[in-house]
C-alpha positions as CSV (number, residue, x, y, z in Angstrom):
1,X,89.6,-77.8,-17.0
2,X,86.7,-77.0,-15.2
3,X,88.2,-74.0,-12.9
4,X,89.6,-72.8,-16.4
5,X,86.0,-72.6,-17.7
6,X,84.7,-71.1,-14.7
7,X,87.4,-68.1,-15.1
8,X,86.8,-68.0,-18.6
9,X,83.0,-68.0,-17.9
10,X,83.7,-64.9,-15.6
11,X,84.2,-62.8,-18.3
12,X,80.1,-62.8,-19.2
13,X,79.4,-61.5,-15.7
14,X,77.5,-57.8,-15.1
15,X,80.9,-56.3,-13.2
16,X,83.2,-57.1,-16.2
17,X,80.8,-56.0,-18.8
18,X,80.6,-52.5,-16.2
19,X,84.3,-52.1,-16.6
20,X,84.2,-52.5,-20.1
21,X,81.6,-49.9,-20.6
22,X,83.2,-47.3,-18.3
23,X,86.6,-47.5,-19.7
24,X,85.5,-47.6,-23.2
25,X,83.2,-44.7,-22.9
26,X,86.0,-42.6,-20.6
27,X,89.2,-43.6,-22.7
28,X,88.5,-44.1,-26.3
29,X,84.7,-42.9,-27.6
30,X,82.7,-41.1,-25.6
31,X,79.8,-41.0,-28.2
32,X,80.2,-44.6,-29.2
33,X,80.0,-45.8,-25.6
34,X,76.4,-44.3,-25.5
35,X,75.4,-46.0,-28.4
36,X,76.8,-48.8,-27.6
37,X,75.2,-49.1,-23.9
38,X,71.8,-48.2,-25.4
39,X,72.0,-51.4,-27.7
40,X,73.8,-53.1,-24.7
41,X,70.7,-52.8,-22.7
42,X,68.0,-53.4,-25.5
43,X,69.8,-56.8,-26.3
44,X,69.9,-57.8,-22.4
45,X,66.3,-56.8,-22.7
46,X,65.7,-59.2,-25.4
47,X,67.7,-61.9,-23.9
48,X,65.9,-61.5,-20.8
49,X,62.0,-61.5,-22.5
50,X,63.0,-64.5,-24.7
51,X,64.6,-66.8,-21.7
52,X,61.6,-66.1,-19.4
53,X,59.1,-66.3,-22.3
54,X,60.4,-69.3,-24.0
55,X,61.5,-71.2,-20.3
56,X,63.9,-73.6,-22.0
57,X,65.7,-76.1,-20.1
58,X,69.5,-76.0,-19.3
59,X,71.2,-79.2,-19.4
60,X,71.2,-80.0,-16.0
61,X,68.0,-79.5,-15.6
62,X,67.4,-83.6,-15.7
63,X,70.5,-84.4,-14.7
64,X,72.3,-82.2,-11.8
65,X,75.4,-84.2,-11.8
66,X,76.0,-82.8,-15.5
67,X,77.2,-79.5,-14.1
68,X,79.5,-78.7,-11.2
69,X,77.7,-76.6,-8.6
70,X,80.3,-74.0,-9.2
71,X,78.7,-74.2,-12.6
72,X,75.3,-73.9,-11.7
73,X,75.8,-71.0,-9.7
74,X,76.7,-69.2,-13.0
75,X,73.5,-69.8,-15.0
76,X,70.6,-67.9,-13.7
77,X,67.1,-68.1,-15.5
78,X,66.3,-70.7,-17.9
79,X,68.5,-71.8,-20.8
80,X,67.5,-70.1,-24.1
81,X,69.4,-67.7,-25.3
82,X,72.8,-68.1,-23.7
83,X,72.9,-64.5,-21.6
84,X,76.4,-64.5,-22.0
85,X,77.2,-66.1,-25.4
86,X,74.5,-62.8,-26.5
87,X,75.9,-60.3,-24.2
88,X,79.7,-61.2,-24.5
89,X,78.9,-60.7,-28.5
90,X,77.0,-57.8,-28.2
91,X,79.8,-55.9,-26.2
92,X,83.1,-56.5,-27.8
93,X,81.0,-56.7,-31.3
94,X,79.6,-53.8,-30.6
95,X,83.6,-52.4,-29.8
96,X,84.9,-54.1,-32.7
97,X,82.4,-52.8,-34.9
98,X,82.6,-49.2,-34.1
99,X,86.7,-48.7,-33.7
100,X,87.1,-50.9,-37.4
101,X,90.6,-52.1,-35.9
102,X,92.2,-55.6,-37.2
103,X,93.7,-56.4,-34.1
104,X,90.8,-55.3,-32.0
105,X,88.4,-58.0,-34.1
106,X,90.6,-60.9,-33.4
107,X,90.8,-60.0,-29.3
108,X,87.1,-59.1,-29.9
109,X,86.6,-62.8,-31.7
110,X,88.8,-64.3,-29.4
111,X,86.9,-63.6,-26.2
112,X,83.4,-63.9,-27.8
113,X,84.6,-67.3,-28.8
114,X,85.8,-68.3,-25.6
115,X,82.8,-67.3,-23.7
116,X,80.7,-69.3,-25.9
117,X,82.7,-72.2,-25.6
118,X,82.8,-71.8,-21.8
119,X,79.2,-72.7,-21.1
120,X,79.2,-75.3,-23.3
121,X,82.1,-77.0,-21.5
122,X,80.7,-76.5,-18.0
123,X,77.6,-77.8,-19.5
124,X,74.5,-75.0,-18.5
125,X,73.7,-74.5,-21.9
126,X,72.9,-76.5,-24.9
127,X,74.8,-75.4,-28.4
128,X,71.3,-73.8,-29.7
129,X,71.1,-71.9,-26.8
130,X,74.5,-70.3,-27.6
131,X,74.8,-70.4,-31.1
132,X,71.2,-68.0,-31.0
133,X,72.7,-65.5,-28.3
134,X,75.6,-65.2,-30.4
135,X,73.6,-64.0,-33.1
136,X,71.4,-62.2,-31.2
137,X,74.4,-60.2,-29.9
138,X,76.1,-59.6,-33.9
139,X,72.9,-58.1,-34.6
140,X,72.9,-55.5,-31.8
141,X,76.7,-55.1,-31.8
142,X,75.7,-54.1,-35.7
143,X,73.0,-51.8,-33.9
144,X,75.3,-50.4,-31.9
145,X,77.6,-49.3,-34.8
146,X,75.5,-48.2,-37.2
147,X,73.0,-46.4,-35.0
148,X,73.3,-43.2,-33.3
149,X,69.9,-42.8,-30.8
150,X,68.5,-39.7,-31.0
151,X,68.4,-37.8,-27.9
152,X,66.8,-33.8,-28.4
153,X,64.0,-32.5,-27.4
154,X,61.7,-35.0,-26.3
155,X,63.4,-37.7,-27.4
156,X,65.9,-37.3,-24.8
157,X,63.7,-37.8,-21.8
158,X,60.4,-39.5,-23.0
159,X,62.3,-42.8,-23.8
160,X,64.2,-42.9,-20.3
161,X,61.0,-41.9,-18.5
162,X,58.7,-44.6,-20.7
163,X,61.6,-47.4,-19.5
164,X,61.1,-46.3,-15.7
165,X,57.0,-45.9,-15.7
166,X,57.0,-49.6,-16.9
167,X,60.4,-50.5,-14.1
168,X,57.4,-49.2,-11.6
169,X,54.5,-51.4,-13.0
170,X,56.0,-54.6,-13.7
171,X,54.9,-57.1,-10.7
172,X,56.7,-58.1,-7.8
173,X,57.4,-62.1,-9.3
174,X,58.9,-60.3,-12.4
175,X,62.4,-61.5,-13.4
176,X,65.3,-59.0,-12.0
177,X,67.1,-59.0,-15.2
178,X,63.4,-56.7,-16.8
179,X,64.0,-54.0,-13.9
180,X,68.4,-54.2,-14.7
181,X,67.9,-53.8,-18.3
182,X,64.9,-51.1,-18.4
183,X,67.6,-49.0,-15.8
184,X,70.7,-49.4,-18.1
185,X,68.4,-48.8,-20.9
186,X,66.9,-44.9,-19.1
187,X,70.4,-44.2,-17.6
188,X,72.0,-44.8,-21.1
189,X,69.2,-42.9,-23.0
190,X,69.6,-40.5,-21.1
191,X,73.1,-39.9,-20.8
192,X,75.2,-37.1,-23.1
193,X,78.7,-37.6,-22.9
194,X,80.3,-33.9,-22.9
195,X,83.8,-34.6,-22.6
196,X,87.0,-35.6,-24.6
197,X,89.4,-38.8,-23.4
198,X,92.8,-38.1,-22.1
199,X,95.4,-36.6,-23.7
200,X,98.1,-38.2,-21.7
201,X,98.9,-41.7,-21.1
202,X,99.2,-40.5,-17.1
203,X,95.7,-38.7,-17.3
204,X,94.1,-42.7,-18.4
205,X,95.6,-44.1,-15.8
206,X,93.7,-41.9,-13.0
207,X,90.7,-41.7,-14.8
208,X,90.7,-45.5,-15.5
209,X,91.7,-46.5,-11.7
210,X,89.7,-43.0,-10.3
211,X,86.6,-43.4,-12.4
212,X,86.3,-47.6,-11.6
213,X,86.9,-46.5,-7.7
214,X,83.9,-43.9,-8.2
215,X,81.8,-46.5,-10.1
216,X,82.1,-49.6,-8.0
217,X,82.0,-47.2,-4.9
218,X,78.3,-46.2,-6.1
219,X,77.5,-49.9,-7.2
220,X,78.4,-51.4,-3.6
221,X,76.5,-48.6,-1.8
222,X,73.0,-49.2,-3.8
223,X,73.6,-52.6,-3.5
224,X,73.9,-52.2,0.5
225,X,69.9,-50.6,0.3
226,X,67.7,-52.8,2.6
227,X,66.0,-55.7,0.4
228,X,62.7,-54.8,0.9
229,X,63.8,-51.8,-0.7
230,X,66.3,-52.5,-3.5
231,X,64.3,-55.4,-4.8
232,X,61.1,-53.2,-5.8
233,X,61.1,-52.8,-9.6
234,X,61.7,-49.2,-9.9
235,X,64.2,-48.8,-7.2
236,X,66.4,-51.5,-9.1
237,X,65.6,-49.7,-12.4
238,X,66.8,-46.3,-10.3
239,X,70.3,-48.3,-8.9
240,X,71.6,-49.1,-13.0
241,X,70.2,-45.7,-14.4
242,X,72.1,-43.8,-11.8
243,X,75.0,-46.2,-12.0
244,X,75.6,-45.1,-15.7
245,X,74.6,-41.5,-14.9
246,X,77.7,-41.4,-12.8
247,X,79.8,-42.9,-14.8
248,X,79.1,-41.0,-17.9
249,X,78.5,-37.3,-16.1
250,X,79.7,-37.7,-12.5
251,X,83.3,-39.4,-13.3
252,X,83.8,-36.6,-16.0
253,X,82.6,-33.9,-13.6
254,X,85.2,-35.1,-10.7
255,X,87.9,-35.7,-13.0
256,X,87.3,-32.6,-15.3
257,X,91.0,-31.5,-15.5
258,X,92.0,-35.4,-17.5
259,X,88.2,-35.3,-19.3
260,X,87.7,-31.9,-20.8
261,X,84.9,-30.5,-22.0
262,X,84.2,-31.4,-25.9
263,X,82.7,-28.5,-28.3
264,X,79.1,-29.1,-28.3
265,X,77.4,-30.6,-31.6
266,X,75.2,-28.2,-33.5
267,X,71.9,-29.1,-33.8
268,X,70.6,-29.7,-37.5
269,X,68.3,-26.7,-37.4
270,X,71.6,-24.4,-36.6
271,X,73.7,-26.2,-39.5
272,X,71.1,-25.5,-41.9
273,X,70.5,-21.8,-41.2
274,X,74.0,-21.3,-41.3
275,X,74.3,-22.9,-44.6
């Protein structure tokens, strides 16, 4: 059972959750996927300040033979909260919560569920470590659909920037996961979605398999930046904000004829004075 685990366990990694993200915010709500990547990256924040700050133990931690090194090579950073139980909860939650669709809870609970279980059975986390991410995530996949962040004016850019002045401060011995989640935090902040999803079942298809081309083309080439480089706090920061940027406004820009332009929303001021 252990290589079924380990492709279960899969699911939880960075690359899926990118997928997710994309296709959700290309093929089915635009707005919603904003909102749901800002709370994405404030809950990795907060799993990431809590497992460094707290510096649990996994449970192979005395006993490496507990856990497979297949297994092993799955859990990075200490044990408490489970990054994937939290994360796995706080994105399909957070998809769930915001489309209000029977069949999309149960797949939704299904994979949450089987996540969870996953690093139980390959042993690199102990059940409190899961059962808090997976509350951890419900409350940000509640964020995500009962929140829409403000983004005019100054509250557009002074949240991004505030996220990348601290990217550039943090020391070199801080975690990796600070620098990740501060970027996806700016890049999502940041981001307006100005487009509507397909029309056409034909028109998903080539923005789904177009867009993740685009995407994973971008990831792969920051990625290649020399260490010395890519490793600096602000540069990482920089590699996830502009990894969202062009997902959310260069994908839409290349692929303008399947992602029209949606009517712009009037600001409050203009409703009023209309009124």
């Amino acid at each position: 059972m252990d290589s079924f685990w380990l492709a279960v366990t899969t699911l939880g990694r960075d690359e899926v959750f990118i997928v997710v993200l994309a296709l959700y915010t290309w093929l089915v709500r635009p707005t919603g996927g904003r909102d749901l990547g800002v709370a994405f990256a404030l809950s990795y924040l907060v799993n990431s300040a809590l497992k460094y700050g707290l510096n649990e133990p996994r449970p192979f931690s005395a006993d490496p033979a507990l856990a497979s090194d297949a297994a092993r090579a799955t859990a990075g950073g200490p044990g408490l909260p489970s990054g994937h139980a939290q994360m796995a909860a706080t994105l399909w939650g957070g998809i769930a919560a915001q489309v209000r669709v029977g069949w999309v809870w149960a797949v939704a609970a299904v994979l949450i569920v089987l996540i969870a279980v996953s690093r139980l059975a390959l042993h690199v986390h102990y059940p409190l470590d899961v059962v808090v991410g997976l509350l951890l995530g419900a409350a940000f996949a509640a964020l995500a659909a009962r929140t829409h962040f403000p983004q005019r004016d100054a509250l557009r850019w002074a949240p991004a920037v505030a996220a990348l002045v601290i990217a550039a401060f943090m020391p070199a011995s801080a975690p990796r996961e600070y620098a990740v989640g501060l970027g996806l935090f700016a890049g999502f902040w940041w981001a307006r979605p100005d487009f509507r999803v397909p029309d056409t079942a034909a028109g998903r298809v080539i923005v789904g398999v177009v867009g993740l081309i685009t995407v994973f083309a971008v990831y792969f080439a920051l990625a290649a930046l020399p260490h010395s480089v890519r490793d600096l706090g602000l540069v990482r920061a920089l590699r996830y904000g502009v990894l969202v940027l062009v997902a959310v406004h260069g994908v839409p820009a290349l692929l303008r004829r399947w992602l029209p332009r949606a009517e712009p929303v009037p600001a409050p001021s203009q409703v009023a004075a209309r009124v």
